[in-house]
N, C-alpha and C positions, 0 to 999 in steps of 0.2 A: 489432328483434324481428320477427320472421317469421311471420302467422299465415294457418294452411291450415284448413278445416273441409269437411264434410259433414253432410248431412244426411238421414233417414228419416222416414214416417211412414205409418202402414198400419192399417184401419181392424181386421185381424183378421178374427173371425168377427163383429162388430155391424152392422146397418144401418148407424150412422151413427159417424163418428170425430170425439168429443168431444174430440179431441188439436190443442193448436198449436200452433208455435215462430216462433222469429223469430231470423232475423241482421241484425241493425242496424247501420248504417253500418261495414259490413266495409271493410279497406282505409284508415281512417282511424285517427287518434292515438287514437281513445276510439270501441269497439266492443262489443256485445253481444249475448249468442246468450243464447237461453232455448227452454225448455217450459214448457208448462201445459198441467193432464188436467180439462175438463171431468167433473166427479163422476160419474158411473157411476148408473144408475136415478135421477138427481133429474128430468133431462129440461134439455133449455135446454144442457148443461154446453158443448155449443159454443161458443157463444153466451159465455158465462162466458172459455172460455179464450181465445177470441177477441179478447176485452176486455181482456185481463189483459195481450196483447202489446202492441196497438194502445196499452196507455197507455204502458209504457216506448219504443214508436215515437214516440209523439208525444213525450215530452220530449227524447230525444235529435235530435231533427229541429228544436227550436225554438231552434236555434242558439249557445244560453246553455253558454258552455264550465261545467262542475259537476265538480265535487268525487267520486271513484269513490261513498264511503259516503252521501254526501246524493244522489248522483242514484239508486241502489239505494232509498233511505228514502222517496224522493220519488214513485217508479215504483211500488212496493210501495202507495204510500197510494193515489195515483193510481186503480190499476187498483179495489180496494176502493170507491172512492168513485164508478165507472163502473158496477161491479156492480152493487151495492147504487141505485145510480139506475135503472136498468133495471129492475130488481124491481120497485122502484115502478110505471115506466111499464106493466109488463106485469101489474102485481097479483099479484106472485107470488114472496114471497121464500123459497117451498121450492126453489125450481127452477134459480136462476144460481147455480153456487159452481164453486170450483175452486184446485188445485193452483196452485203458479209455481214456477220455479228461474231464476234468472238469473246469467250469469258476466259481466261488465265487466271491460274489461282498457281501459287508459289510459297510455299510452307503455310504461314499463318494469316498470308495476303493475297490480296486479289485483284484484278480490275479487269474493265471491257473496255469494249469499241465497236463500233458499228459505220458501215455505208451507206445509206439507202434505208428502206423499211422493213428489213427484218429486222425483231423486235428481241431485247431481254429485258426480260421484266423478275422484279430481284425482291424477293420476299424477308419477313423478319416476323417471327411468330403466329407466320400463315397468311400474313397482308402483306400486299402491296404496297413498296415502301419505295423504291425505282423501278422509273423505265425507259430506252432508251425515247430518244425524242425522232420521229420519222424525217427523213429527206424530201420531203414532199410537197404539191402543191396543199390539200388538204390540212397536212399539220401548219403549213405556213398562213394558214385564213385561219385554223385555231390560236395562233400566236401571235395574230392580228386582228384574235377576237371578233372574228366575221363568222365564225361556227363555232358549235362544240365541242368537243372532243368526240366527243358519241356517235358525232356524225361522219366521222372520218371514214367509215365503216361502207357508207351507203353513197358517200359522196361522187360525183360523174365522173371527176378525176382523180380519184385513187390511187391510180395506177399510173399516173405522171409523175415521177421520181426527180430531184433536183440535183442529185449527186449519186453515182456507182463508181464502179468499176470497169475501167471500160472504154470511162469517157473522158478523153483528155485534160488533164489536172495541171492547171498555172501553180498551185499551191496544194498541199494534199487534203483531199475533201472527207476525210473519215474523220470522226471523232474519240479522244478515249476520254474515259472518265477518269476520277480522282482513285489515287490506290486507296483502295478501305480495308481494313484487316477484318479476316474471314470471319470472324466469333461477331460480324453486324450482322450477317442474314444468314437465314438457314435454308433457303430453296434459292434455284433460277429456272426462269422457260427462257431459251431462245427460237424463235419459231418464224417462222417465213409470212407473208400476210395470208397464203392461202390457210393457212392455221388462224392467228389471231382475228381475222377477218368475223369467225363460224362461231366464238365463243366469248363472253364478255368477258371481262374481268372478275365483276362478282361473283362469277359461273368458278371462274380459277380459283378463287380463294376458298370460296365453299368446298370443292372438291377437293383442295388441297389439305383442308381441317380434317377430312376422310378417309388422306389417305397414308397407309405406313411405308410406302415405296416410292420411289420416280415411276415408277413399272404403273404402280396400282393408278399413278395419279395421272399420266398420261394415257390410259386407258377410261379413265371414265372420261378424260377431255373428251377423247377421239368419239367419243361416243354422239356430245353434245354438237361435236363439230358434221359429222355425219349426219346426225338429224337435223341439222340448221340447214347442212348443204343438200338436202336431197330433192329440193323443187327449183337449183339452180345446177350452172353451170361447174363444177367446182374445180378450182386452178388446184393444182400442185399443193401438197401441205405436208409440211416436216416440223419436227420439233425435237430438242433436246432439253430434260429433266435432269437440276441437279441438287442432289441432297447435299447440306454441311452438316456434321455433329461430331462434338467433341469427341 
């Protein structure tokens, strides 16, 4: 198995970009790329999403071969329990939360997880075939059939999340998927909403039939996402591309 990636990430129109990913031991049997989006007005969300990668770096780096779903389980608690220390240290637990999405691929298999609304969305012949499902009030009126998916987009509360990082967990609130073996899909984006927000889906797949790279295909996104964002505000947007081939 063959794997190629690229990577963006751009602060928008905000001071500062509360956005940040990570590629983890690329090149080896057992690799992982992820985002996390620093929350938006809590303040700190840097600093949060910062945390959230640093902990899946550190378990993959302490040399203990794991299991895809228990290192995912593990990384997930991890970063939670790094936050949530922090708060402490700085007296402030309105202020560190945040999104995660992680994809782990391990010889011939794969799986993800995610917190919140940063998104991967998981291809197989250039479509659209997964993605994860948002933390959100918005996805939860699509799942209750009160909107449409499409409208998740533009809806007043977008940005009210039902579950991070961050925020005191009775039970842990990330979700992973089922392990699928790599030879189902040939691409993944994992992207923060100030990314998915700017570009549809059909936008993704058409650019994606176009493109011979992560590189080439995340560059004509960015394009589309700039032009969508350029008569608003635009948050923070990052993204990671990843290629599979045999």
């Amino acid at each position: 198995m063959r794997i190629t990636y690229h990577t963006i990430t751009n602060p928008g129109n905000r001071d500062c970009n509360e956005d940040s990913f990570g590629v983890l031991n690329p090149d080896q049997a057992f690799s992982c790329y992820m985002v996390a989006d620093g929350l938006g007005g809590h303040g700190l969300g840097d600093v949060a999403s910062k945390l959230a990668v640093e902990a899946f770096d550190e378990l993959i780096r302490d040399g203990q071969e794991k299991q895809l779903s228990i290192y995912l389980n593990d990384g997930f608690l991890l970063a939670q329990k790094k936050v949530l220390a922090q708060q402490e240290i700085l007296h402030n637990r309105r202020a560190l939360k945040t999104t995660a999405v992680a994809l782990c691929i391990q010889d011939d298999k794969l799986q993800w997880g995610h917190v919140g609304d940063s998104r991967l969305y998981a291809f197989r012949k250039r479509k659209i075939v997964q993605r994860t499902s948002d933390h959100s009030v918005p996805q939860l009126l699509v799942q209750a059939k009160e909107i449409k998916e499409k409208q998740i987009r533009f809806h007043p509360d977008r940005n009210k999340l039902l579950r991070a990082i961050g925020i005191p967990w009775d039970n842990p609130q990330f979700e992973l998927s089922e392990i699928y073996p790599a030879k189902k899909f040939d691409a993944f984006l994992l992207c923060s909403d100030g990314f998915w927000e700017l570009i549809a889906e059909k936008q993704m797949q058409k650019l994606l039939k176009t493109s011979k790279t992560p590189q080439e295909w995340l560059t004509q996104m960015e394009k589309v996402v700039l032009e969508n964002g350029a008569d608003v505000n635009m948050d923070n947007y990052t993204a990671v591309a990843v290629f599979l081939s045999e």
